[in-house]
TIZA-648170 format. One record per residue: residue in three letters; x, y, z of N, C-alpha, C in turn; residue number from 1. Coordinates in pm, whole numbers, plus 50000, padded with zeros to 5 digits. Atoms other than C-alpha are relative to their C-alpha. Layout:
r	nu	nv	nw	cau	cav	caw	cu	cv	cw	k
Ala	X	Y	Z	X	Y	Z	X	Y	Z	NUM
...
end
This chain:
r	nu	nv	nw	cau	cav	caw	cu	cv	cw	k
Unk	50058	50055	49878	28584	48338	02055	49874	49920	49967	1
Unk	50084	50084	49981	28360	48075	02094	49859	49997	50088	2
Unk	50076	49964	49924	28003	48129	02175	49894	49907	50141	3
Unk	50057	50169	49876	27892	47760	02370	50173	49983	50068	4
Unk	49893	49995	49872	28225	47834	02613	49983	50083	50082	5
Unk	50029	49906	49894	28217	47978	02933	50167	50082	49973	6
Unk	49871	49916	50039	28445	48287	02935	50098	49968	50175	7
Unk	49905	49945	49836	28756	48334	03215	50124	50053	49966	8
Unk	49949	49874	49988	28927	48591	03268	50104	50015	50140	9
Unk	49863	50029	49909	29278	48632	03458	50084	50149	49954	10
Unk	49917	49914	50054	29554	48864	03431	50147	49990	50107	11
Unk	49899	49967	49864	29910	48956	03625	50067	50106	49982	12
Unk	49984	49841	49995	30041	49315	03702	50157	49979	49918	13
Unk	49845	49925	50105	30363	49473	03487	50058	50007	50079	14
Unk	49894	49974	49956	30551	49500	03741	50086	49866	50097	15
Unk	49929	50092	49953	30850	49303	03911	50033	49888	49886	16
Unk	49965	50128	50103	30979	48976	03716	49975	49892	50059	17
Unk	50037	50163	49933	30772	48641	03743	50094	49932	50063	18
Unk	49910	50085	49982	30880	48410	03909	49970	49840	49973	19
Unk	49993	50182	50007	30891	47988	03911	49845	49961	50005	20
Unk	50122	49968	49915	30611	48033	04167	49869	50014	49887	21
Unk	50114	49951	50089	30390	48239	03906	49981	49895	49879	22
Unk	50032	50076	50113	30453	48005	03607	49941	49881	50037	23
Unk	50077	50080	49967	30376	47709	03782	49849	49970	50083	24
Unk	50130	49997	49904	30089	47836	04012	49898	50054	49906	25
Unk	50093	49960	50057	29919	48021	03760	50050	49952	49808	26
Unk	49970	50053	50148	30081	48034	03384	49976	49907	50011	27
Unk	49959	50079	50072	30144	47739	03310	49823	49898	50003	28
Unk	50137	49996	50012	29753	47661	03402	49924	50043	49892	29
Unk	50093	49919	50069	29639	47891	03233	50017	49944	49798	30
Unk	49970	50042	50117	29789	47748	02899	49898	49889	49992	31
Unk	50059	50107	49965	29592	47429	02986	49826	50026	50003	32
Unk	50087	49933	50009	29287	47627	03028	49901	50037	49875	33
Unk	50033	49937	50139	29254	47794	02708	49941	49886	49887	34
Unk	50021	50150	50098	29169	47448	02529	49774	50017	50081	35
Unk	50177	50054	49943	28824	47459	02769	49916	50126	49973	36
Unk	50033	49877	49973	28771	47855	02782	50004	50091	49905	37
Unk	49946	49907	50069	28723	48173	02605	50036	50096	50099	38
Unk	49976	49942	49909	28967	48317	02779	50069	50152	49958	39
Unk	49925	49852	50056	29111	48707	02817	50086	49966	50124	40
Unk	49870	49976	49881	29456	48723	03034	50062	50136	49913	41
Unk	49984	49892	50079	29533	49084	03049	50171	50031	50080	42
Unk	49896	49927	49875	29854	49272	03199	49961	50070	50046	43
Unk	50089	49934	49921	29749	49425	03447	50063	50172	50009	44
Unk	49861	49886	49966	29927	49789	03393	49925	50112	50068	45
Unk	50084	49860	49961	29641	50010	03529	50025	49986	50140	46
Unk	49976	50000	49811	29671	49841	03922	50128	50030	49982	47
Unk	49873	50052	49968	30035	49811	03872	50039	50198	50071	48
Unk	50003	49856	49995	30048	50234	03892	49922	50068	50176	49
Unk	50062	49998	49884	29864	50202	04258	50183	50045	50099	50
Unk	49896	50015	49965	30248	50177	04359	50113	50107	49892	51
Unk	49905	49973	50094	30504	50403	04226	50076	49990	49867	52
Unk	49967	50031	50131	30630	50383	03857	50096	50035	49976	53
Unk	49884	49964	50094	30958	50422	03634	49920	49973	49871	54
Unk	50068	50030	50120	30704	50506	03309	50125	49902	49925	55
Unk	49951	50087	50123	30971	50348	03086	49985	49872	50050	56
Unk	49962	50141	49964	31040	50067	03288	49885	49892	50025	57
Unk	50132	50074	50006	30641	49984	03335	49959	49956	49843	58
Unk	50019	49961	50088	30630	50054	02977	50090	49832	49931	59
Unk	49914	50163	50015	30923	49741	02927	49952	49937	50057	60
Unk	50032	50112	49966	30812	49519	03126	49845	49938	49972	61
Unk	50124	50061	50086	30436	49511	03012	50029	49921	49873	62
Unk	49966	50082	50135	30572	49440	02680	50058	49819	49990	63
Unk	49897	50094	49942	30821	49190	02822	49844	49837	50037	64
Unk	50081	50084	49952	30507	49007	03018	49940	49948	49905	65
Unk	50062	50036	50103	30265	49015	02720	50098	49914	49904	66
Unk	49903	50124	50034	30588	48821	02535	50029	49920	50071	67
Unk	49995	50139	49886	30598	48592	02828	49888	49932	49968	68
Unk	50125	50078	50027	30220	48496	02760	50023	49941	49897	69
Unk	50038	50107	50084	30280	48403	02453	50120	49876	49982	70
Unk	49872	50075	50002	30624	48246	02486	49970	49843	50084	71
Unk	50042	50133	49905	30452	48009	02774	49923	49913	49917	72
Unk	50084	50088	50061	30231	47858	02516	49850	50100	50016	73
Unk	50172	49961	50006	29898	48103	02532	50032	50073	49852	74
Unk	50025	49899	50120	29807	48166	02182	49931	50079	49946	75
Unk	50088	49886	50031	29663	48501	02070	49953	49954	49877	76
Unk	50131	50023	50117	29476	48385	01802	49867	49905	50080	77
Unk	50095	50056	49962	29296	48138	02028	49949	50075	50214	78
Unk	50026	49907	49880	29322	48360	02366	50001	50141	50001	79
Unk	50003	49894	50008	29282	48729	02390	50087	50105	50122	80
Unk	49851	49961	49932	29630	48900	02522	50003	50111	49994	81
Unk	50021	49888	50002	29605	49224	02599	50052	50110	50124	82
Unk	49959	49934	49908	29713	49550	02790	49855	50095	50070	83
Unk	50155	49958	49925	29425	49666	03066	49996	50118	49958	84
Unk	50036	49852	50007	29494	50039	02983	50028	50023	49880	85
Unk	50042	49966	50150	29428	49976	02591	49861	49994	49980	86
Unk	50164	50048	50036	29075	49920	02673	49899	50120	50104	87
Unk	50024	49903	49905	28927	50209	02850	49845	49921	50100	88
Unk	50101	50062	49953	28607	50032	02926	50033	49943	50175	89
Unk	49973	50078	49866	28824	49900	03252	49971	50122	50082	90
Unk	50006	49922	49929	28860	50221	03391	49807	50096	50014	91
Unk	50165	49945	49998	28462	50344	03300	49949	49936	50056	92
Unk	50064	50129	49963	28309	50020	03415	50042	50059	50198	93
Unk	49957	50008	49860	28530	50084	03756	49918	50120	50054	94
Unk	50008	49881	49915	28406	50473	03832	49854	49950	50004	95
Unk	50155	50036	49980	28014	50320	03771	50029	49935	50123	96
Unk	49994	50068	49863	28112	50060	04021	50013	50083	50129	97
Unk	49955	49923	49851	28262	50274	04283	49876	50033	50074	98
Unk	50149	49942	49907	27895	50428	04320	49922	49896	50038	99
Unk	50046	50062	49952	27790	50095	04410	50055	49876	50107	100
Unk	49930	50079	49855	28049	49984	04640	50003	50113	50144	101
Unk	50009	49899	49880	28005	50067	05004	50142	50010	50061	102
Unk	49876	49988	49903	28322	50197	05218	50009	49923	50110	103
Unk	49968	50087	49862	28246	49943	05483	50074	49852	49945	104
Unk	49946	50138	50042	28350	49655	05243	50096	49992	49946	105
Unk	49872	49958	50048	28671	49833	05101	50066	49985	50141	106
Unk	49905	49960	49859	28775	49912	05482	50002	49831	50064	107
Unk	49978	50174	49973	28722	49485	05528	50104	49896	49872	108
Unk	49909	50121	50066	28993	49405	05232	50131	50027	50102	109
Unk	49860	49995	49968	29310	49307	05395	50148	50030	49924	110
Unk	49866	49981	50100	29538	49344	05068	50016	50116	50031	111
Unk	49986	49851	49971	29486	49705	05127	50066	50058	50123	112
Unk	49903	49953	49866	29615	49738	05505	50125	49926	49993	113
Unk	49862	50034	49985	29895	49507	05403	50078	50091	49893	114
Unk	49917	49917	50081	30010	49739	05095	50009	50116	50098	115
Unk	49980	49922	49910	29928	50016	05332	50117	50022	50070	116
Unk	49877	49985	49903	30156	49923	05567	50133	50000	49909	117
Unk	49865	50008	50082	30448	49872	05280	50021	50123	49989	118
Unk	49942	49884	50074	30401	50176	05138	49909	50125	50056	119
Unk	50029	49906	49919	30302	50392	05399	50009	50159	49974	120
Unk	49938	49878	50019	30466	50733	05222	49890	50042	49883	121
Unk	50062	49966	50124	30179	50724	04954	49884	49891	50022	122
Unk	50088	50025	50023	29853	50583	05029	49903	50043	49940	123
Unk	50124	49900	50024	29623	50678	04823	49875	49910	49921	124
Unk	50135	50100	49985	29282	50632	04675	49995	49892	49902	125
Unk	49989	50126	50101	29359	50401	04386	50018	49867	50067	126
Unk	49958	50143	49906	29533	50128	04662	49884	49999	50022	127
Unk	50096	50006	49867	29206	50198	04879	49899	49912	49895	128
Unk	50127	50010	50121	28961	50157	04517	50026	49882	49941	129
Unk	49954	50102	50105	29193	49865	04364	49888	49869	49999	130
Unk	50109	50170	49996	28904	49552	04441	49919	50048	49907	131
Unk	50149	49984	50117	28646	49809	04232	50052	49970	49850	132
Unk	49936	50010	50128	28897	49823	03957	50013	49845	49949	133
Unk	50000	50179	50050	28936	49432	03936	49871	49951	50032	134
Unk	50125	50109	50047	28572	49357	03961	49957	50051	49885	135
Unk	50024	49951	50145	28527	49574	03631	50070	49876	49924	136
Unk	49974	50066	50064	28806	49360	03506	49943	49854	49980	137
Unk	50071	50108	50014	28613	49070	03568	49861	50010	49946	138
Unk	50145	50037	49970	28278	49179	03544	50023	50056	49873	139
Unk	49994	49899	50137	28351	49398	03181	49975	49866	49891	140
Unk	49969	50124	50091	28375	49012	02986	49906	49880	50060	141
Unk	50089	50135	49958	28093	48805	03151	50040	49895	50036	142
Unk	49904	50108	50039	28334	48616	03279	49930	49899	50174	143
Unk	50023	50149	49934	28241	48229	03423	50079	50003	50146	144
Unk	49896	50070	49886	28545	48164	03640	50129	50101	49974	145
Unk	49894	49888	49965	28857	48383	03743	50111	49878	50078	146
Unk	49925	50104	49929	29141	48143	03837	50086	50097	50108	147
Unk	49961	49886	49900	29303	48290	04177	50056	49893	50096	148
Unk	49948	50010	49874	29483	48219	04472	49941	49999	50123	149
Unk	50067	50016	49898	29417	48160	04794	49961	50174	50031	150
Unk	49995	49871	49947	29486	48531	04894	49910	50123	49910	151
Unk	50082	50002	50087	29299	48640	04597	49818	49993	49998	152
Unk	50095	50042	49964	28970	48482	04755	49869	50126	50029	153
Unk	50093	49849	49990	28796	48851	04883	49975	50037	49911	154
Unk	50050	49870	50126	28849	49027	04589	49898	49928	49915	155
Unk	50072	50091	50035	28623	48766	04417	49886	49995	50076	156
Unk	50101	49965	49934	28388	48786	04697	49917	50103	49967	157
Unk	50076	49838	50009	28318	49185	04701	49973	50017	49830	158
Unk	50036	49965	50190	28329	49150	04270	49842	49896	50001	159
Unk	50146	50021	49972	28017	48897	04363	49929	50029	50065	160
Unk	50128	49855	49945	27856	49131	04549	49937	50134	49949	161
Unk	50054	49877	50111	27913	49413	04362	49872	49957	49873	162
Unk	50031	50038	50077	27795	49233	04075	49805	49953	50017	163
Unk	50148	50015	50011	27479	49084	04247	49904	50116	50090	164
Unk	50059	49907	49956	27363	49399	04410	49960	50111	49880	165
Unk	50054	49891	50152	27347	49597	04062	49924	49888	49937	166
Unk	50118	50089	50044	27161	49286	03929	49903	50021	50062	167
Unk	50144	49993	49954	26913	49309	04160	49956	50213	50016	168
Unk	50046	49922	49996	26871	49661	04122	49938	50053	49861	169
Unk	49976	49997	50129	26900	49664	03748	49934	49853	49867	170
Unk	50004	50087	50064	26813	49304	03627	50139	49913	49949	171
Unk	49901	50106	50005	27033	49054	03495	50135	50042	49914	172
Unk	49910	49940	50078	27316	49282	03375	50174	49961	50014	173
Unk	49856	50008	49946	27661	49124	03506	49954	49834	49997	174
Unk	50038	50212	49953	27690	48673	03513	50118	50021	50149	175
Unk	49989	50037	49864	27778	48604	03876	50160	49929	49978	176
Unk	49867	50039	50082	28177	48499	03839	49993	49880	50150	177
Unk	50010	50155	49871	28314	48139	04040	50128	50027	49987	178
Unk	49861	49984	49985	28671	48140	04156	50044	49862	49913	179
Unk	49936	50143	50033	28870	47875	03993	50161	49979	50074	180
Unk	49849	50028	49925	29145	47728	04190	50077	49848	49945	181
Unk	49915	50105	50033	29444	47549	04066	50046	49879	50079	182
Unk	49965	50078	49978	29603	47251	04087	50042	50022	50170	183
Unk	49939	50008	49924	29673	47161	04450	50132	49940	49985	184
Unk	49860	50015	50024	30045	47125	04536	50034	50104	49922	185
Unk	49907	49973	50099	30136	47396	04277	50006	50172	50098	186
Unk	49988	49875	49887	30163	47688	04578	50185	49992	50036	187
Unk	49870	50011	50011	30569	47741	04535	50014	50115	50119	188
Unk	49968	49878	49892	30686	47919	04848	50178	50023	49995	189
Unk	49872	49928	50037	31032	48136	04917	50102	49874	50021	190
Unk	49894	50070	49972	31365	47942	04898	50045	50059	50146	191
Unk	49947	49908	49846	31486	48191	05207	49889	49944	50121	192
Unk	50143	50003	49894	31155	48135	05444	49868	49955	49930	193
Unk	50095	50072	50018	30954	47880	05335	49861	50021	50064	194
Unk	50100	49973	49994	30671	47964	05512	49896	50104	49940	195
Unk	50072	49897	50075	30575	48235	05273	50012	49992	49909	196
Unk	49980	50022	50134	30519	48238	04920	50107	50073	49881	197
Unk	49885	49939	50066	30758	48280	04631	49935	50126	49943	198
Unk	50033	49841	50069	30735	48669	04569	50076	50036	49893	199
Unk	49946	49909	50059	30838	48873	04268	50062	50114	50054	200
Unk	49964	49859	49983	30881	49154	04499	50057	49989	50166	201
Unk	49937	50079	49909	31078	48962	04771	50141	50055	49993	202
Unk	49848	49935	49989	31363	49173	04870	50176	49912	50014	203
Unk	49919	50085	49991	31570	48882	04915	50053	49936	49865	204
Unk	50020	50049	50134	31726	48787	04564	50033	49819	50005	205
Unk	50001	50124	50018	31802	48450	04667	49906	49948	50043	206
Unk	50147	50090	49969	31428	48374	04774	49932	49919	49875	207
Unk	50115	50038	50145	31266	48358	04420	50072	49954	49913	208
Unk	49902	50000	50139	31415	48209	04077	49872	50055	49957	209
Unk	50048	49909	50099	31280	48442	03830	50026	49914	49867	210
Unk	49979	50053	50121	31178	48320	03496	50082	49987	49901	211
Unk	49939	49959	50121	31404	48473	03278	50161	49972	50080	212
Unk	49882	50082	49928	31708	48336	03568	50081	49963	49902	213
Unk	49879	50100	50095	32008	48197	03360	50007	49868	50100	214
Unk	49974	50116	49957	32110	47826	03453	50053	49976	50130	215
Unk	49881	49975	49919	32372	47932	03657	49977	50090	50169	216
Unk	50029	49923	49832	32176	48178	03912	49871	49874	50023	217
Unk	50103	50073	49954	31905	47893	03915	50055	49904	50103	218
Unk	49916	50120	49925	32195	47640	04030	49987	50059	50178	219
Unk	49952	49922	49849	32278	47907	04293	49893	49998	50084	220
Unk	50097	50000	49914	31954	47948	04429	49948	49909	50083	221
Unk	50054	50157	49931	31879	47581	04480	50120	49972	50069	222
Unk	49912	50032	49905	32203	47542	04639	49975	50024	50115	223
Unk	50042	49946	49845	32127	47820	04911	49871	49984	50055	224
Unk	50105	50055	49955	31795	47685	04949	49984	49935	50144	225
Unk	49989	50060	49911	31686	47639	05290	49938	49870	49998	226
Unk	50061	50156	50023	31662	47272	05419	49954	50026	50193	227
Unk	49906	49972	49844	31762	47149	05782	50049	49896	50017	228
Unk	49882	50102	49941	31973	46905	05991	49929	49832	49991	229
Unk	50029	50164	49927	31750	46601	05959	50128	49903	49881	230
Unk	49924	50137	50110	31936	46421	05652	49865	49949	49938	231
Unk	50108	50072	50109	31609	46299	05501	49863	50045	49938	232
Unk	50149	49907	50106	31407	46364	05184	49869	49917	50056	233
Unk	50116	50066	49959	31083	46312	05336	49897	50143	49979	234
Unk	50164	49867	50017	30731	46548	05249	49936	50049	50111	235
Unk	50055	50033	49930	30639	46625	05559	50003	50176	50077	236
Unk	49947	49848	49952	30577	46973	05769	50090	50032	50069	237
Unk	49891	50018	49906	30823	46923	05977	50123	50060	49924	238
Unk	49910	49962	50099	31055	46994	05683	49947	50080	49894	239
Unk	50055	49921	50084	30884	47298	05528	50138	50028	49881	240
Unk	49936	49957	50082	31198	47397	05337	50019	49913	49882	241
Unk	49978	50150	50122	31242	47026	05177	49877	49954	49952	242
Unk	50160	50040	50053	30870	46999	05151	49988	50079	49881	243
Unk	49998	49926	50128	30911	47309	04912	50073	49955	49883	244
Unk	49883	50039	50081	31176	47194	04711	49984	49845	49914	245
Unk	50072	50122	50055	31005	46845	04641	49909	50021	49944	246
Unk	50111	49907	50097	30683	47074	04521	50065	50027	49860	247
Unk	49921	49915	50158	30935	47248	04265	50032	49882	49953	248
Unk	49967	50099	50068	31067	46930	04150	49893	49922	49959	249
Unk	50090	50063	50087	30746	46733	04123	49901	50076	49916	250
Unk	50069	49919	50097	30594	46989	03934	50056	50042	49909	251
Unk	49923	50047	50153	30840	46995	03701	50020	49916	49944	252
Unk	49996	50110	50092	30882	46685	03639	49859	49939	50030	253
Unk	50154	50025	49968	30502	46587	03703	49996	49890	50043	254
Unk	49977	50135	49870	30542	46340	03985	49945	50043	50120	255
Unk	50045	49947	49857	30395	46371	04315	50066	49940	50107	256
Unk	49874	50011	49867	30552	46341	04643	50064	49914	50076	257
Unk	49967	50194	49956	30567	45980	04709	50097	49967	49891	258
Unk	49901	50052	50087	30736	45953	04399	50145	50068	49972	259
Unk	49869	49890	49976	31033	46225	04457	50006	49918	50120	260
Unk	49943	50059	49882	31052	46079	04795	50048	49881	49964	261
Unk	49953	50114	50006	31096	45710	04682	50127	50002	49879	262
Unk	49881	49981	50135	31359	45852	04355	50124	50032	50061	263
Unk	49870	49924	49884	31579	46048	04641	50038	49896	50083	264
Unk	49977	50047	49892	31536	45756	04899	50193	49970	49998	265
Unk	49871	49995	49989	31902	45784	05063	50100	50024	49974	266
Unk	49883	49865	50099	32021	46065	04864	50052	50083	50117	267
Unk	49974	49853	49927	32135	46410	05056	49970	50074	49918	268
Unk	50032	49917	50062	32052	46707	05016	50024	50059	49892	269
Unk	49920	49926	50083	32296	46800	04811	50009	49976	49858	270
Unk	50060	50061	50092	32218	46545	04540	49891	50094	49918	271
Unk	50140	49894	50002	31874	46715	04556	49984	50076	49938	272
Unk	50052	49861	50023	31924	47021	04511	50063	50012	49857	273
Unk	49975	50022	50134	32140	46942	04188	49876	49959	49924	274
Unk	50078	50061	50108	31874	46743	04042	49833	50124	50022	275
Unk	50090	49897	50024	31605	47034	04147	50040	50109	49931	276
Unk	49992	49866	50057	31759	47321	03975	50068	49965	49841	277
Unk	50029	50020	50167	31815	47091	03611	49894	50003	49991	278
Unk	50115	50033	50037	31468	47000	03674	49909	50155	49927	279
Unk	50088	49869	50055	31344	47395	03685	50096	50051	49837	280
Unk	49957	49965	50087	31636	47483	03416	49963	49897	49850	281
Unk	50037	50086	50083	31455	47200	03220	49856	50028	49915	282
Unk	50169	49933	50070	31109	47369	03181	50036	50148	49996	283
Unk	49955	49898	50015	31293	47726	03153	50064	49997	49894	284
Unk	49923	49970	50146	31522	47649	02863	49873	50011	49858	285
Unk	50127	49939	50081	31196	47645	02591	50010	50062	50046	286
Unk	50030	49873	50009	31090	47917	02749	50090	50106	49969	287
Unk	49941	49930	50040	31401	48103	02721	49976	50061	49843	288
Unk	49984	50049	50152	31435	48008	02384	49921	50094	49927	289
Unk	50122	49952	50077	31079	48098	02257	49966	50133	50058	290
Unk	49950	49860	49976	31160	48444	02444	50041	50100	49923	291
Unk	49908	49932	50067	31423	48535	02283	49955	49999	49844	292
Unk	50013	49995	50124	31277	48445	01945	49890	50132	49957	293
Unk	50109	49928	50061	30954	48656	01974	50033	50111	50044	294
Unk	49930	49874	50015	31179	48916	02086	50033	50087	49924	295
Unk	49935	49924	50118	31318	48995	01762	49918	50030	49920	296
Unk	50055	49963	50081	31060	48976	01569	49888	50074	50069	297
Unk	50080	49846	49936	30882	49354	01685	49840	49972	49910	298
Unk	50136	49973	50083	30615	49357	01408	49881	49885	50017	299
Unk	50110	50043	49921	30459	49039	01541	49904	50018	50077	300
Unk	50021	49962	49875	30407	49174	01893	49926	50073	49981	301
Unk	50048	49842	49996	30312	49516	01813	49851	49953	49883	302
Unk	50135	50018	50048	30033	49323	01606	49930	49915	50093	303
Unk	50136	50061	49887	29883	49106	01892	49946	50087	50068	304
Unk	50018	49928	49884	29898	49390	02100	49890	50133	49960	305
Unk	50157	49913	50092	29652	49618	01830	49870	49909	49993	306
Unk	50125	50078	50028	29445	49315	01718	49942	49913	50165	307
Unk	50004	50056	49890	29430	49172	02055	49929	50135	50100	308
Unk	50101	49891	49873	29298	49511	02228	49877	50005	49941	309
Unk	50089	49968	50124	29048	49584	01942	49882	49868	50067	310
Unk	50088	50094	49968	28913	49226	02026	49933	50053	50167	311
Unk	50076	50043	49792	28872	49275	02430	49942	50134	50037	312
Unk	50101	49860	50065	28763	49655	02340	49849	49944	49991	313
Unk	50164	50062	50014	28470	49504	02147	49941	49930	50076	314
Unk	50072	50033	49927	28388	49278	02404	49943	50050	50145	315
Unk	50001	49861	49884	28412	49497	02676	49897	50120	49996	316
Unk	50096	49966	50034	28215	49736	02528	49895	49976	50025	317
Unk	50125	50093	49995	27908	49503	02478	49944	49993	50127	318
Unk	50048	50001	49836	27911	49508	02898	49976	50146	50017	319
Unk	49961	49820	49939	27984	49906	02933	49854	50070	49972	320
Unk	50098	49926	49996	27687	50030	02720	49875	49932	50040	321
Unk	50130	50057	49945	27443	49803	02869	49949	50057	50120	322
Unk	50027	49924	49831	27536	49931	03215	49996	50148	49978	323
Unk	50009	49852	49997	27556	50323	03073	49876	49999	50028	324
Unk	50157	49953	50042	27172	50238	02975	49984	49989	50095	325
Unk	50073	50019	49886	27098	50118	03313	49998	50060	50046	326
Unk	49973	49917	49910	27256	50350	03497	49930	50121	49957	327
Unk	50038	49915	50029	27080	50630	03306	50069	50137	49940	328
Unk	49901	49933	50046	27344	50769	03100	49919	50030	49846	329
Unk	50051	49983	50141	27218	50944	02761	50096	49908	49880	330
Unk	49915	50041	50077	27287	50742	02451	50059	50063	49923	331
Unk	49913	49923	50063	27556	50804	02220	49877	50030	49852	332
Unk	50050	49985	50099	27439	50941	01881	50110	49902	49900	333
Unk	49995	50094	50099	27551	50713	01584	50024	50084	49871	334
end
């Protein structure tokens, strides 16, 4: 890591299977990124456990993700790729915090009354605590900028609050973090109900294409893709479903919407939706590819995933015992 770069710091949970959505709204950013940043993108496997688990199957798919990072183009020698619950510092950093977050500003996140309401049979206090746990992850790495989502926007808030309320009680022990928001246009919403975004965890399997999709369920998806009755490719809200579907295509092929509109002029849909689902099976085949390769070879992996904690350990650290001292924790002996 580079010490004249600002750090940023990202991550996305183990569970479910990316989708289109995620690579283009966030991955494929984040590759782009790493050229300006010293950045850490972690998996997120400690929130992912807020929600019910199949240990093995959290256990695969972390692995799976962390080989997605690097398969997209983020390279662990120049980015720091890592699993959140190899670094304990996330979870210490979080129980300090807790004693300085108030319950009136947990009971004002909304992610929490909307998981709530999902998973009504098991609320408990980890869902209620999850914003303290991700301002550790942010605040553990001094980190500049946090690239995020619209929906995303609070938790970023209450992590700069947290953050500047122990500064001012403490001195200058945490850097103040800035949201970073991606590319406009790259907000991929459902094939089924366009007005909502493409989910991983979208009960509908023909809403989302999923990264790891074959050719053949990608075709399918863009087929059943909703449109409607007008007959014409035009960008416009009026046609949320074809407005989506012109997003996915000019962001694969990196064109913007005047220029998909004037390539289609006096196509049909049907055209369309052929030439949208080579376009995504066009930036999916690499990735397959470079999947399947760093698949096989185990002893790679299983070395980013040592030398790669070790690194975000040590830096992590460097935040933890600053705040033990503050907080008035005896030091360790040596």
């Amino acid at each position: 890591m580079l010490d004249n770069r600002k750090v940023l710091f990202s991550g996305m949970q183990a569970t479910g299977n990316l989708t289109l959505g995620n690579y283009l709204g966030a991955l494929k950013n984040w590759v782009s990124l790493s050229d300006e940043y010293d950045c850490f993108y972690c998996v997120v496997d400690e929130h992912s456990i807020t929600v019910r688990q199949d240990p093995g199957v959290l256990r695969k798919r972390a692995r799976a993700l962390l080989t997605l990072y690097i398969g997209a183009g983020l390279d662990p020698e120049k980015n720091c790729l890592y699993y959140q619950s190899h670094v304990s510092a996330h979870a210490e950093l979080a129980w300090i915090l807790n004693c300085f977050t108030y319950m009136g500003e947990l009971n004002r996140m909304t992610q929490f009354k909307d998981k709530a309401e999902k998973h009504s049979d098991n609320i408990n206090a980890g869902l209620y605590t999850y914003p303290v746990l991700m301002a550790a992850d942010i605040l553990l790495f001094q980190s500049d900028i946090v690239p995020v989502g619209s929906d995303q926007k609070q938790h970023i808030e209450i992590t700069r609050d947290i953050a500047e309320r122990f500064n001012n009680l403490y001195g200058d022990v945490f850097t103040i973090p800035e949201p970073y928001f991606g590319k406009t246009g790259a907000r991929i919403m459902s094939l089924q109900e366009p007005e909502k975004k493409m989910s991983k965890s979208d009960e509908n399997p023909n809403a989302s294409i999923y990264l790891m999709d074959s050719p053949d369920d990608v075709l399918r998806k863009c087929k059943r893709a909703v449109t409607d009755s007008i007959g014409e490719i035009r960008y416009c809200e009026e046609q949320p479903g074809l407005r989506n579907l012109i997003d996915i295509y000019g962001a694969c092929m990196e064109k913007s919407p005047a220029e998909v509109e004037k390539e289609f002029a006096g196509k049909g849909y049907g055209d369309f939706k052929l030439a949208v689902a080579e376009a995504v099976n066009s930036v999916l085949r690499p990735l397959h590819e470079e999947v399947a390769r760093l698949e096989k070879d185990k002893a790679y992996i299983d070395s980013v995933i040592k030398n790669n904690a070790e690194r975000a350990a040590y830096a992590a650290n460097k935040t933890l015992r600053k705040v033990q001292k503050k907080v008035g924790f005896p030091e360790r002996v040596r």
